[in-house]
LOSELUM-981982 format. One record per residue (C-alpha): residue number from 0; residue in three letters; chain; x, y, z. Coordinates in steps of 0.05 Angstrom, whole numbers, plus 5000, padded with zeros to 4 digits. Layout:
+-----+-----+----+------+------+------+
:   i :  aa : ch :    X :    Y :    Z :
+-----+-----+----+------+------+------+
: NUM : ALA :  A :    X :    Y :    Z :
...
+-----+-----+----+------+------+------+
This chain:
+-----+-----+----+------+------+------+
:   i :  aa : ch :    X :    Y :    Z :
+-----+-----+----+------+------+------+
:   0 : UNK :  A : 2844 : 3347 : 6934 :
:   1 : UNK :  A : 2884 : 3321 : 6993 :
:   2 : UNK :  A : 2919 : 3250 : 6960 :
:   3 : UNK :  A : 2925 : 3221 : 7029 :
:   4 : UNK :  A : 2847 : 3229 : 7047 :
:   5 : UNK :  A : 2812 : 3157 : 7041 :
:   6 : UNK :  A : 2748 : 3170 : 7049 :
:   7 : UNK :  A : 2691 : 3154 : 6995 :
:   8 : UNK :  A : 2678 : 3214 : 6964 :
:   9 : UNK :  A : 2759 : 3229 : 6955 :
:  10 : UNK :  A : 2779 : 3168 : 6933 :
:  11 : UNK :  A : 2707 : 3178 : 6884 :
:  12 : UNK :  A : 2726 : 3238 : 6856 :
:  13 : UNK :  A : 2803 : 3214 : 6849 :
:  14 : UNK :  A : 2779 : 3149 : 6802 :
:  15 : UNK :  A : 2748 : 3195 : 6757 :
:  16 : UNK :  A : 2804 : 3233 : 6748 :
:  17 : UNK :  A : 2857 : 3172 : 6750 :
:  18 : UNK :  A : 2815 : 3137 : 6689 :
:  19 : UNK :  A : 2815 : 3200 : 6651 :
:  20 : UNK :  A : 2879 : 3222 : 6662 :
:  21 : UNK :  A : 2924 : 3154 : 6667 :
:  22 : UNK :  A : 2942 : 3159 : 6583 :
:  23 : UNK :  A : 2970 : 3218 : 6548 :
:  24 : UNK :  A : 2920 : 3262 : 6513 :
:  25 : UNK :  A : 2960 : 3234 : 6453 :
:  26 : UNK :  A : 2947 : 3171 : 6466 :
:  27 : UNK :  A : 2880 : 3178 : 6466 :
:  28 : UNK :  A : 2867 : 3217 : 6400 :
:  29 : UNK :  A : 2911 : 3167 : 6361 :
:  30 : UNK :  A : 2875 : 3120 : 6402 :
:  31 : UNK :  A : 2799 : 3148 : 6374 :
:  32 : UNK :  A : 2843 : 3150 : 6301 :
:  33 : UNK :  A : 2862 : 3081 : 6301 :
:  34 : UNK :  A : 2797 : 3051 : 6325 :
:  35 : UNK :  A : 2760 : 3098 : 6273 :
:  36 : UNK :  A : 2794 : 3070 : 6213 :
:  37 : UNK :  A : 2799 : 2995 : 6246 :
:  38 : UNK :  A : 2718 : 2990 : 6238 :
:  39 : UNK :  A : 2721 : 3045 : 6179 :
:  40 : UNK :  A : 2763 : 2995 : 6137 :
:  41 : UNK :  A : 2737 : 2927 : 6168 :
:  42 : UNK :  A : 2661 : 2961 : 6138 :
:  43 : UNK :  A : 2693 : 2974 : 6068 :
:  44 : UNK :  A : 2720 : 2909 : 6061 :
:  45 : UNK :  A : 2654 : 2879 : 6084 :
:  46 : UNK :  A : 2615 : 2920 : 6043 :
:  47 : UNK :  A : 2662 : 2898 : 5980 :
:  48 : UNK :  A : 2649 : 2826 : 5990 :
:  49 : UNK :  A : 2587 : 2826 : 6008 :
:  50 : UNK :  A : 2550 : 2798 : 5949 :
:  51 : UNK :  A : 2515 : 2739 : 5972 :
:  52 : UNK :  A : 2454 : 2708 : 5953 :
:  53 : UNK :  A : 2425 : 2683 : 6010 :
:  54 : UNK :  A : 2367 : 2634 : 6014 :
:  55 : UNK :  A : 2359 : 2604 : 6079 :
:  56 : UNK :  A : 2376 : 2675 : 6126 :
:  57 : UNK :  A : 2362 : 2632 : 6192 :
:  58 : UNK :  A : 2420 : 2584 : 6166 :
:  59 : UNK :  A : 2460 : 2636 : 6142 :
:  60 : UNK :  A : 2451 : 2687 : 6208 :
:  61 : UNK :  A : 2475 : 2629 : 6250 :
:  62 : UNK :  A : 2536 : 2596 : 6213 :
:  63 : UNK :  A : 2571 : 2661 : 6202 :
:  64 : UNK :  A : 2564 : 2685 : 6275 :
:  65 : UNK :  A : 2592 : 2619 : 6304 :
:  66 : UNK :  A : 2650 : 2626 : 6250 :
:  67 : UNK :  A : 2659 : 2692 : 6267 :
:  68 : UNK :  A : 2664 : 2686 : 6346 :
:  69 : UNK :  A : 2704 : 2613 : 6343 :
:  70 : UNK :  A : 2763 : 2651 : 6287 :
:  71 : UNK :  A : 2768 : 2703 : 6332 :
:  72 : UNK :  A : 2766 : 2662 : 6396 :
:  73 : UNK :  A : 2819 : 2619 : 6368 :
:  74 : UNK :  A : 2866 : 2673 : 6336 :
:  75 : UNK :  A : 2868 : 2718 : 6392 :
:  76 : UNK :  A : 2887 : 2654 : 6443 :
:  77 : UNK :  A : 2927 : 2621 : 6398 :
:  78 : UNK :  A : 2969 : 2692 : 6395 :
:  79 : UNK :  A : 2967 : 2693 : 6476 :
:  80 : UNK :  A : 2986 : 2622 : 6487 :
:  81 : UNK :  A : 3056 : 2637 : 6440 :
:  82 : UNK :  A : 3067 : 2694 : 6496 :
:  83 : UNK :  A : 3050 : 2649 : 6549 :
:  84 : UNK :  A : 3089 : 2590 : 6532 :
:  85 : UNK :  A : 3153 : 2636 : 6500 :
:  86 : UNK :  A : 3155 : 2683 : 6559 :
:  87 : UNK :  A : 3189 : 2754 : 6524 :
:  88 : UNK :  A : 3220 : 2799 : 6573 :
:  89 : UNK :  A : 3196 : 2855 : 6533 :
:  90 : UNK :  A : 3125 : 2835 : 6560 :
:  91 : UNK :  A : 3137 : 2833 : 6636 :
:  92 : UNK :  A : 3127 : 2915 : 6627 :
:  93 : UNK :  A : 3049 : 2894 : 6611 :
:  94 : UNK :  A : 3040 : 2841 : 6664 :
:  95 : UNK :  A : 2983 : 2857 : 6717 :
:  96 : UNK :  A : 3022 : 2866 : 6787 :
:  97 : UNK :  A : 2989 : 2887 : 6850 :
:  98 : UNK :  A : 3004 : 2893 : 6924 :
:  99 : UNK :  A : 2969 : 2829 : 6935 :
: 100 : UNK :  A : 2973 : 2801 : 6868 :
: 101 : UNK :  A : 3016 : 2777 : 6838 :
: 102 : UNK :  A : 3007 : 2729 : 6771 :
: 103 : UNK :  A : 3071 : 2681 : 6758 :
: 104 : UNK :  A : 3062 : 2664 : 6672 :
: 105 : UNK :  A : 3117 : 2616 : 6692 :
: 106 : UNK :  A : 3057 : 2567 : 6726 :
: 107 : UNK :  A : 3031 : 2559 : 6644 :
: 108 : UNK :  A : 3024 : 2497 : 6623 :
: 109 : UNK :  A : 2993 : 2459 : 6573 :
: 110 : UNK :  A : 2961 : 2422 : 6622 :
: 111 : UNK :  A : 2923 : 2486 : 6640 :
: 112 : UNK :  A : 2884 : 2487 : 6572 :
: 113 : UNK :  A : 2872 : 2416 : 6580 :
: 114 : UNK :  A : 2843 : 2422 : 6645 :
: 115 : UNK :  A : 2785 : 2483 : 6624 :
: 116 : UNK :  A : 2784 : 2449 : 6555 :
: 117 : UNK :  A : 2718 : 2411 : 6568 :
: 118 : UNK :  A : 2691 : 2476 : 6587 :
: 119 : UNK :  A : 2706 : 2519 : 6538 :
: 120 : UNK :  A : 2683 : 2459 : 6487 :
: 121 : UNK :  A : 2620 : 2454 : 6516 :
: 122 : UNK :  A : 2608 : 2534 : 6507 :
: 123 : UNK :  A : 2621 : 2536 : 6448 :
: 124 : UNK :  A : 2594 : 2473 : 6423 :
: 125 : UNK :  A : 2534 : 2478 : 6458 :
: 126 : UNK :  A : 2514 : 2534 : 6500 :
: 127 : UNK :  A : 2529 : 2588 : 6439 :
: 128 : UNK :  A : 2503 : 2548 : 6383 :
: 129 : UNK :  A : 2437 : 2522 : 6411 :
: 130 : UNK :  A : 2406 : 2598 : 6410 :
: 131 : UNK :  A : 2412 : 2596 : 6344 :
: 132 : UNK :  A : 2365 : 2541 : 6335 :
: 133 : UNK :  A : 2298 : 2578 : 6337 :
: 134 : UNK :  A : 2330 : 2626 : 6279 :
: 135 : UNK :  A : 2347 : 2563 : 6228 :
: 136 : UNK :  A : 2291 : 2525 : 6251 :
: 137 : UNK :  A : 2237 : 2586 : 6226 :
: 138 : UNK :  A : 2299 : 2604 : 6164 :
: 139 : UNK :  A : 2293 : 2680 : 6195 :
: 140 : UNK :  A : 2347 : 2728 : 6217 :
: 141 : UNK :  A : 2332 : 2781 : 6263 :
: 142 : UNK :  A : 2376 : 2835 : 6221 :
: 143 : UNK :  A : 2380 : 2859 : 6157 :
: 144 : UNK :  A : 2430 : 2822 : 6111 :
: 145 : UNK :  A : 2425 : 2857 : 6034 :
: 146 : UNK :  A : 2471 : 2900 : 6009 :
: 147 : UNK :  A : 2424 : 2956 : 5991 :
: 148 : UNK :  A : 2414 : 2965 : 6065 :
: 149 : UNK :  A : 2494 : 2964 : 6083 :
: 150 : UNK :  A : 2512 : 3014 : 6136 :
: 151 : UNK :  A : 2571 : 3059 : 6134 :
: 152 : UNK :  A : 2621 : 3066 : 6176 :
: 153 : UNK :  A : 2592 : 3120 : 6222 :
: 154 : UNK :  A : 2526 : 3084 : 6231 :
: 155 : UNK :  A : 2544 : 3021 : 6247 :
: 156 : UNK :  A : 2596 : 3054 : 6304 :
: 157 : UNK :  A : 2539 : 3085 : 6330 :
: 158 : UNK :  A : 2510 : 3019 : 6327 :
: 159 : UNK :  A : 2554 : 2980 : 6366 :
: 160 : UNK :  A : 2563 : 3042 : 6424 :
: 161 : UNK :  A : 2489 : 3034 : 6433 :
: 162 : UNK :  A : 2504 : 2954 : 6434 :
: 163 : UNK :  A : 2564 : 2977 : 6488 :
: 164 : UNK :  A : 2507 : 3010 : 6533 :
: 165 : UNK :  A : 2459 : 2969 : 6531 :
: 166 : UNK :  A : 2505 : 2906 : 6544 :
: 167 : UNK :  A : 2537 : 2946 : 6613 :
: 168 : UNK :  A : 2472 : 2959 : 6632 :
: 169 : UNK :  A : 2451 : 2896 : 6635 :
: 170 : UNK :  A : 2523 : 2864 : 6660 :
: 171 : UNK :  A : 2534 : 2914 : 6721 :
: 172 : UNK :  A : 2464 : 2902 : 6748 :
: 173 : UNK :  A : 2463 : 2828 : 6737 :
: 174 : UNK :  A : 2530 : 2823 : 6772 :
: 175 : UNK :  A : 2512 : 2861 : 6831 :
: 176 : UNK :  A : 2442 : 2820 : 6835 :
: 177 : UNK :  A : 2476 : 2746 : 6831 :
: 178 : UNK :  A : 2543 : 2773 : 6881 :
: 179 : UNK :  A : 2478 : 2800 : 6934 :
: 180 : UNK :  A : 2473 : 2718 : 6929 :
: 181 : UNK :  A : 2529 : 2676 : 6949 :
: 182 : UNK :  A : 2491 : 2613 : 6944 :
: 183 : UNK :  A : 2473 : 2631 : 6875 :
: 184 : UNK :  A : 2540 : 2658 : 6858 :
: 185 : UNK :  A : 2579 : 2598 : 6895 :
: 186 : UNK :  A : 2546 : 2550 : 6845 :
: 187 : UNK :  A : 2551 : 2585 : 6780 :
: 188 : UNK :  A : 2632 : 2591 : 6806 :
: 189 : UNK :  A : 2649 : 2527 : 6840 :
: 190 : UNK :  A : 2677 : 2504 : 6774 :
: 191 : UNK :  A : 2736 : 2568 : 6779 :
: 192 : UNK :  A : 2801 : 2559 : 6784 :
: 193 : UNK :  A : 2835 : 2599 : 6837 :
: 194 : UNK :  A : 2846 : 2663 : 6794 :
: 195 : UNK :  A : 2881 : 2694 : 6845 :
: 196 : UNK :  A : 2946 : 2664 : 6822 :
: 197 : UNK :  A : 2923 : 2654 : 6750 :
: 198 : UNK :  A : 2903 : 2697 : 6698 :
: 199 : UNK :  A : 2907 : 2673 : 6628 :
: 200 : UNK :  A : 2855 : 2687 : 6568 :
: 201 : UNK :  A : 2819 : 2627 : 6551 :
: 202 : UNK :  A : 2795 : 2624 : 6621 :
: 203 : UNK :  A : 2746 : 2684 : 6588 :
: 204 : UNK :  A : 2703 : 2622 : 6563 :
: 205 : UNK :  A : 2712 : 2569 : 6612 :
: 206 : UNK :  A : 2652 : 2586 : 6659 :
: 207 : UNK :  A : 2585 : 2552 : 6676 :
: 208 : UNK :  A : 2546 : 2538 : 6630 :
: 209 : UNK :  A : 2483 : 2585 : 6660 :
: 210 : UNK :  A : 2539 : 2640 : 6673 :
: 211 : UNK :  A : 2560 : 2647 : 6600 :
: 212 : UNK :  A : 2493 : 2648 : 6584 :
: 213 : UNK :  A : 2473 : 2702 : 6640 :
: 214 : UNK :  A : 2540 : 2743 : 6633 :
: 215 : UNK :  A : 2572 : 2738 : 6558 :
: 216 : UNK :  A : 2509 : 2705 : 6506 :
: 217 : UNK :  A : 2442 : 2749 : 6540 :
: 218 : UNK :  A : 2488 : 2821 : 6541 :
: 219 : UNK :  A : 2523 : 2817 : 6474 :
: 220 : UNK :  A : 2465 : 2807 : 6441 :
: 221 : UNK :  A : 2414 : 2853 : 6476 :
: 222 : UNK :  A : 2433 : 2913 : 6440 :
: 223 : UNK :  A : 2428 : 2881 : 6370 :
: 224 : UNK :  A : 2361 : 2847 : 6380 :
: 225 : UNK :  A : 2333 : 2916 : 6401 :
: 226 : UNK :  A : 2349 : 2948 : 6337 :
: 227 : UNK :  A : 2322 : 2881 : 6305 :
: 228 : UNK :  A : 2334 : 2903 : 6226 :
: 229 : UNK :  A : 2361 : 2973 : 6238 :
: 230 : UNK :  A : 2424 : 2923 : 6261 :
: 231 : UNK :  A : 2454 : 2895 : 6191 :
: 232 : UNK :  A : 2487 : 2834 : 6200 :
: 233 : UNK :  A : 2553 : 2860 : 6181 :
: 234 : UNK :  A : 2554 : 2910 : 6244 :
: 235 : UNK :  A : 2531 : 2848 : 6291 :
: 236 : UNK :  A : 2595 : 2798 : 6266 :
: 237 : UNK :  A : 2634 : 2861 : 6270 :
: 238 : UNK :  A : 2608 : 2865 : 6349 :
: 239 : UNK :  A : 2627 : 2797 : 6356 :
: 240 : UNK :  A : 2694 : 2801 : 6348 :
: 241 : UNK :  A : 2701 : 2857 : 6391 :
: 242 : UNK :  A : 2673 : 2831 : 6449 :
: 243 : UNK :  A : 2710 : 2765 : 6435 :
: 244 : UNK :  A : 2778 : 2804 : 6440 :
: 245 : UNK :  A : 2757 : 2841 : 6496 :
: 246 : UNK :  A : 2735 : 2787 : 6540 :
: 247 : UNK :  A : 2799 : 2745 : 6528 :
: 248 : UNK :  A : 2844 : 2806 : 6543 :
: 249 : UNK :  A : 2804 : 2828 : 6605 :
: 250 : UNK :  A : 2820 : 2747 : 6632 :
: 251 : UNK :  A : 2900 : 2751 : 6595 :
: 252 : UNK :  A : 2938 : 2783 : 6657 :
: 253 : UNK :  A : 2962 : 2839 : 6606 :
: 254 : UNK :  A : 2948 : 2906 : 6599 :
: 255 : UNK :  A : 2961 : 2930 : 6536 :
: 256 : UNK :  A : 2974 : 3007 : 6533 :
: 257 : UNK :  A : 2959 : 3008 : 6456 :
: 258 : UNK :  A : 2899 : 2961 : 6456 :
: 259 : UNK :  A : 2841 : 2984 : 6416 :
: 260 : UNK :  A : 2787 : 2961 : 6485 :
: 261 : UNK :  A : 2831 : 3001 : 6530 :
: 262 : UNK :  A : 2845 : 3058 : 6507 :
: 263 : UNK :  A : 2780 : 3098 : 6507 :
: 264 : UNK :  A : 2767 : 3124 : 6574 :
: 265 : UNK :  A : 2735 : 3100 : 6639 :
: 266 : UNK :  A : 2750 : 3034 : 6608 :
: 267 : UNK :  A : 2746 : 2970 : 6665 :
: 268 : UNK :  A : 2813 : 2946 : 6647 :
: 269 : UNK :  A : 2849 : 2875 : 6677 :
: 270 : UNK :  A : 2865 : 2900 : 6736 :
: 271 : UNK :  A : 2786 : 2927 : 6747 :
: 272 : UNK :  A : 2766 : 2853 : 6727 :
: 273 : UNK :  A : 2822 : 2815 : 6772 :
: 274 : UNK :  A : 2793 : 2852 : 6839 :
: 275 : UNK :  A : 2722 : 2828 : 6808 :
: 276 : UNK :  A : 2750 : 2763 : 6803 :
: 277 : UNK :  A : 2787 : 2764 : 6876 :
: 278 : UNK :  A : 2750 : 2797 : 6916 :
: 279 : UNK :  A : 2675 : 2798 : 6885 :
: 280 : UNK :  A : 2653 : 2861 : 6926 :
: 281 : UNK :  A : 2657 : 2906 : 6872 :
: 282 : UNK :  A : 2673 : 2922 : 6808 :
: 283 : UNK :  A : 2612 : 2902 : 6781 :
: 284 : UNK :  A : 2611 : 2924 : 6703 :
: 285 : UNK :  A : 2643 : 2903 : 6640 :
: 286 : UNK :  A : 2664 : 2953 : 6591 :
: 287 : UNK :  A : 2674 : 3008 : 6648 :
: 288 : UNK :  A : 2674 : 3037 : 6719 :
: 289 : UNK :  A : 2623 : 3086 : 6716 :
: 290 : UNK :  A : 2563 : 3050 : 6745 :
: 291 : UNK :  A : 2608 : 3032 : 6803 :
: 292 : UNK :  A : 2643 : 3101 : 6820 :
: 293 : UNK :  A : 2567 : 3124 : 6809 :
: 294 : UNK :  A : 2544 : 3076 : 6850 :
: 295 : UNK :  A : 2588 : 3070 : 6904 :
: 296 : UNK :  A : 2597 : 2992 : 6892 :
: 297 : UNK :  A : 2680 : 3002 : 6869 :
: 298 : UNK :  A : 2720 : 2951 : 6909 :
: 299 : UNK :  A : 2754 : 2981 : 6973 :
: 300 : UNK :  A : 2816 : 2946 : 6950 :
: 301 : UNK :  A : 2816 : 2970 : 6887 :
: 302 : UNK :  A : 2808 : 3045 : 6908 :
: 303 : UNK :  A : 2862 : 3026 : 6950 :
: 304 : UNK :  A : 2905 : 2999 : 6894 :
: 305 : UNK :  A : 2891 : 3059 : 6842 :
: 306 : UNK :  A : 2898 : 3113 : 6903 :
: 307 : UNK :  A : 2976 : 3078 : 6912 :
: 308 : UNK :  A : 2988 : 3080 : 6841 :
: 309 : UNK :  A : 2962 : 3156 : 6826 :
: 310 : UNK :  A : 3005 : 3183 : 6882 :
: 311 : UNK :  A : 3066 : 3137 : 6858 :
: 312 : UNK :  A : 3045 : 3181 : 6788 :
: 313 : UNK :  A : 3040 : 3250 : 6821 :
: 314 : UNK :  A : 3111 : 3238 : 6858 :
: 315 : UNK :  A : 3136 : 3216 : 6787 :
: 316 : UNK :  A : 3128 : 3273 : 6750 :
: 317 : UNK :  A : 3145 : 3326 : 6805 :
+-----+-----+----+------+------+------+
């Protein structure tokens, strides 16, 4: 394959091999290790506590997903706002660079939270809580909660990968629909900030109203509700937290080589979701870029951008 060839089909064929190949082989099976025993122990522990007697499930269902998703929420930015505000050298190495991108952390601010603070409130005050309702109101919850019917480890990975396909499914083809729409997308976005020079990770939750409805509360939950009780409730707060910490890390301006949501391949890393966020012509899905290098909908100047760095690679190790 010539490297200096542009057209479609090349610069196709050269994504594929650029996701795949970008990590060490290494990396990748202590990758798969570490994210095997992550949910392997997070299932013991839940399965060792989990001895509740539970009378109103609707109630129950609903307060201990909205804990889940607001510790993880605020752990995970309470983590990135120390690097934000402290500024270590040793994480410049991680900091998402481009040709015609560049993110300066020194524009943080408190002032910046403030500002996307109302937002983010309303979201998760609102806008996340008020599907719940229906569930308390009728004292039902969609998946099973005993203990008898616990998952192991293996299931309830299988679990969340079907969750992981059914929620890209519905994200890439949602994306493309509402960016075939600039009207539509225009109002769901006016509230943005200019993310072109900023990148930080609570921006992950300060969208529209309708959008975090459309885009983060319908997709996460898709997958689950298909299973209905074949999901335990166990595997669905473990879910949570994943997608928690991969939303707020795709939005951070980092990418993090050892991160358990990047290191499995084809993954739609930051730099995937900044040329989303800049551009809007591509780059439609969430968890990875297959849909778009099937597709033909990957952003010209992201091509552009991975074609630079691969041949920067090729010239490195020769």
């Amino acid at each position: 394959m010539k490297i200096n060839d542009h057209s479609d089909k090349t610069v196709d064929i050269f994504l594929y091999n650029f996701l795949k190949n970008n990590k060490k082989d290494q990396l990748y099976s202590l990758g798969f290790i570490l994210l095997f025993f992550f949910f392997a122990f997070l299932f013991t522990f839940l399965h060792a506590i989990w001895k509740l007697q539970i009378r109103n499930q609707g109630l129950f269902f609903a307060l201990w997903t909205i804990v889940t998703h607001e510790i993880t929420f605020i752990t995970i930015n309470l983590i990135m706002i120390v690097l934000y505000s402290r500024k270590p050298k040793i994480m410049d190495q991680f900091q998402v660079i481009t040709d015609d991108y560049n993110w300066n952390i020194n524009t943080f601010s408190y002032s910046t939270i403030l500002s996307v603070l109302p937002r983010i409130l309303l979201n998760h005050c609102i806008t996340f809580p008020i599907v719940f309702l229906p569930f308390v109101s009728y004292n039902i919850c969609p998946f099973s909660v005993s203990k008898e019917s616990f998952p192991n480890p293996i299931k309830a990975i299988l679990n969340i990968i079907f969750f992981i396909f059914i929620c890209e499914l519905w994200y890439y083809w949602m994306n493309r629909l509402v960016h075939s729409y600039p009207n539509i997308l225009n109002f769901l976005q006016r509230d943005r900030r200019n993310l072109q020079e900023e990148e930080y990770s609570f921006y992950s939750d300060a969208q529209h109203p309708i959008y975090y409805l459309i885009f983060y509360i319908i997709p996460i939950n898709l997958g689950p509700f298909l299973l209905g009780e074949r999901t335990h409730l166990s595997t669905y707060l473990v879910w949570i937290s994943y997608i928690v910490i991969f939303r707020n890390e795709i939005y951070s301006g980092y990418n993090f080589p050892w991160s358990i949501v990047t290191i499995i391949p084809y993954t739609a890393n930051t730099e995937y979701h900044v040329y989303n966020r800049k551009y809007g012509d591509g780059n439609f899905g969430f968890f990875f870029a297959i849909f778009d290098a099937v597709c033909g909908t990957m952003s010209k100047e992201y091509k552009q951008f991975l074609s630079k760095q691969y041949k920067f690679s090729l010239n490195k190790q020769n």
